[in-house]
C-alpha positions in Angstrom: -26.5 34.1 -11.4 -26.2 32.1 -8.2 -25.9 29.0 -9.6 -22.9 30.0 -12.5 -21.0 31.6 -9.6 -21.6 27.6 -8.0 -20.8 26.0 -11.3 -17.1 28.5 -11.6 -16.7 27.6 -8.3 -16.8 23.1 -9.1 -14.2 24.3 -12.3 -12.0 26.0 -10.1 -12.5 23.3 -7.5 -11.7 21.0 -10.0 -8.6 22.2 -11.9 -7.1 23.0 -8.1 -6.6 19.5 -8.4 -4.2 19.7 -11.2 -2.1 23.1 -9.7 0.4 20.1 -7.9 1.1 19.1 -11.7 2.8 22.8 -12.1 4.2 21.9 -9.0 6.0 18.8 -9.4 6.7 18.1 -13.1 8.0 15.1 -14.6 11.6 16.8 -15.3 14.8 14.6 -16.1 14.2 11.8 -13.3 10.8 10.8 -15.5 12.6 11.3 -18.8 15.1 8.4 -18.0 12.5 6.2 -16.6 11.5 3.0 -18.7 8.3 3.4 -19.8 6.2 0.8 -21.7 5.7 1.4 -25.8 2.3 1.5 -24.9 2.3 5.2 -23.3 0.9 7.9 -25.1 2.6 11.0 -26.1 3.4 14.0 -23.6 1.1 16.5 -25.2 -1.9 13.9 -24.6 -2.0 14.2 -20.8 -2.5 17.4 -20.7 -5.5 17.2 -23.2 -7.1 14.9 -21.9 -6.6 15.9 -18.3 -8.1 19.3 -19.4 -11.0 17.4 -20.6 -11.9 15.4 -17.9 -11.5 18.3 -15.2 -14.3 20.5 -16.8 -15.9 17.6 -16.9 -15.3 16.7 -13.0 -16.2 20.1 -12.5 -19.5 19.9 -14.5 -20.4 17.1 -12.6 -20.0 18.1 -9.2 -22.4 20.8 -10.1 -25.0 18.9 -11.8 -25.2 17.2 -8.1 -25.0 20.3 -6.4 -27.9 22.0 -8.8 -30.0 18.9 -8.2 -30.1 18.3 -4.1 -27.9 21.1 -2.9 -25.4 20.6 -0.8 -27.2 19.4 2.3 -29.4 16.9 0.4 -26.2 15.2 -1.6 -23.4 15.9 1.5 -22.1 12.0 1.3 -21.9 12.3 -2.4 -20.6 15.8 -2.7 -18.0 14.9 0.3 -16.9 11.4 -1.3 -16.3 13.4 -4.4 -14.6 16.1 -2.5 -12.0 13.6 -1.4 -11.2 12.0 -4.7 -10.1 15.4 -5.8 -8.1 15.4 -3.1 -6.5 12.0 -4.1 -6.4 13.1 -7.6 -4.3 16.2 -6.2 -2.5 14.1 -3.7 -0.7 11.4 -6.4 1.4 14.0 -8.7 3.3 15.2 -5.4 3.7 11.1 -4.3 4.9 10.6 -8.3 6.5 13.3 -9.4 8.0 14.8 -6.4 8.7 12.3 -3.9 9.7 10.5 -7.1 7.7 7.1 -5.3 5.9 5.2 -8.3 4.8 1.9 -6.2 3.7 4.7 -3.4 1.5 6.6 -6.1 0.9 2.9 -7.7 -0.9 2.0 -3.9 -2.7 5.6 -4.3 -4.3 5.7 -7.8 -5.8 2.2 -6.5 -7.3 4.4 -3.8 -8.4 7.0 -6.1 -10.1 4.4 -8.3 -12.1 3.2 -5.5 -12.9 6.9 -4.5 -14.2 7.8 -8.3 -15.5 4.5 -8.7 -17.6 5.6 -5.4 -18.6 8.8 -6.4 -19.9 7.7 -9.6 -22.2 5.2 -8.0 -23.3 7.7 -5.5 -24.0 10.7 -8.0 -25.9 8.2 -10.6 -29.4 8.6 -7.9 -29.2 12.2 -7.5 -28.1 13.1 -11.3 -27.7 9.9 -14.0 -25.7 12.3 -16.4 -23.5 13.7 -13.3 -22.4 10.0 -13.0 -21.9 9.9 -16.5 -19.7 12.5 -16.5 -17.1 10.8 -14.4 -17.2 7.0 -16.8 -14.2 8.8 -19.0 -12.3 9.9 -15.5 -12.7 6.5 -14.5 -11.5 4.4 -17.6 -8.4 7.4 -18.1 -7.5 6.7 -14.4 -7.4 2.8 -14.8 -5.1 3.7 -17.3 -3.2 5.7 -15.8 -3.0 3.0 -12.9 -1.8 0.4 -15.7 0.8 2.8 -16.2 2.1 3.7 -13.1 2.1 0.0 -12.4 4.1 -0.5 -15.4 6.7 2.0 -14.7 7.3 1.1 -11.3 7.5 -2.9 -12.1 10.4 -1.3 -15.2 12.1 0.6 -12.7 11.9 -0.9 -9.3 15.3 -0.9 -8.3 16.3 2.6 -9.9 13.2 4.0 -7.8 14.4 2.8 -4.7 17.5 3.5 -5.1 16.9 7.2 -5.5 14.1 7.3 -2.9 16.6 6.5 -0.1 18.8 9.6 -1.1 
């Protein structure tokens, strides 16, 4: 029993991360921003983002379940703080409306997931695992940000300084 109240907890953990995207949403200022043919559809994100949360979450666990807290801390606290960089770049985005800000950040949360992956694959080879499809969505989703903040430079900044 211990250990599903540990494994709600990662989920919850997890998708807390994605509460700043009911937060900040996209709204009108995204809608008028040139974005590159290549972007997927709307309804995607949220699928996919769904997806790889449970799946954060699940990992986090796996960890947890395998060394506990105190035998994983550096792992569990690196992956602790790539939440809170996944958390962190919808607010820079979305609600400070700063693409090449968030662009600088998802770099930072790249390196963060990149880390925890490496870290967790010791302790638990299918808790690293886990996090490959987080990684490859994110380097995406960096492509993209990069994209629309190269397409929109001057419209950004000019907005920004308001």
């Amino acid at each position: 029993m211990h250990s599903l109240l540990v494994l709600v907890a990662f989920e919850v953990a997890s998708f807390a991360a994605a509460a700043t995207g009911v937060i900040f949403r996209p709204g009108d200022w995204y809608k008028q921003l040139n974005k590159p043919r290549w972007r997927p559809p709307d309804w995607l994100f949220a699928l996919v983002w769904a997806f790889l949360y449970a799946s954060i979450g699940l990992s986090g666990w796996l960890v947890w379940q395998e060394a506990g807290i105190a035998g994983a801390a550096l792992p569990l606290g690196v992956y602790a703080v790539q939440l809170l960089l996944n958390a962190a770049w919808t607010p820079i985005f979305f609600g400070l409306r700063r693409p090449g800000l968030a662009a600088v950040e998802i770099m930072v949360l790249w390196a963060a997931i990149l880390a925890t992956t490496v870290m967790f694959h010791p302790v638990n080879a299918a808790a690293a695992l886990l996090l490959v499809p987080y990684l490859a969505w994110v380097s995406f989703a960096a492509a993209l940000n990069l994209s629309i903040w190269r397409r929109n430079r001057s419209k950004t900044l000019s907005q920004s300084a308001r």
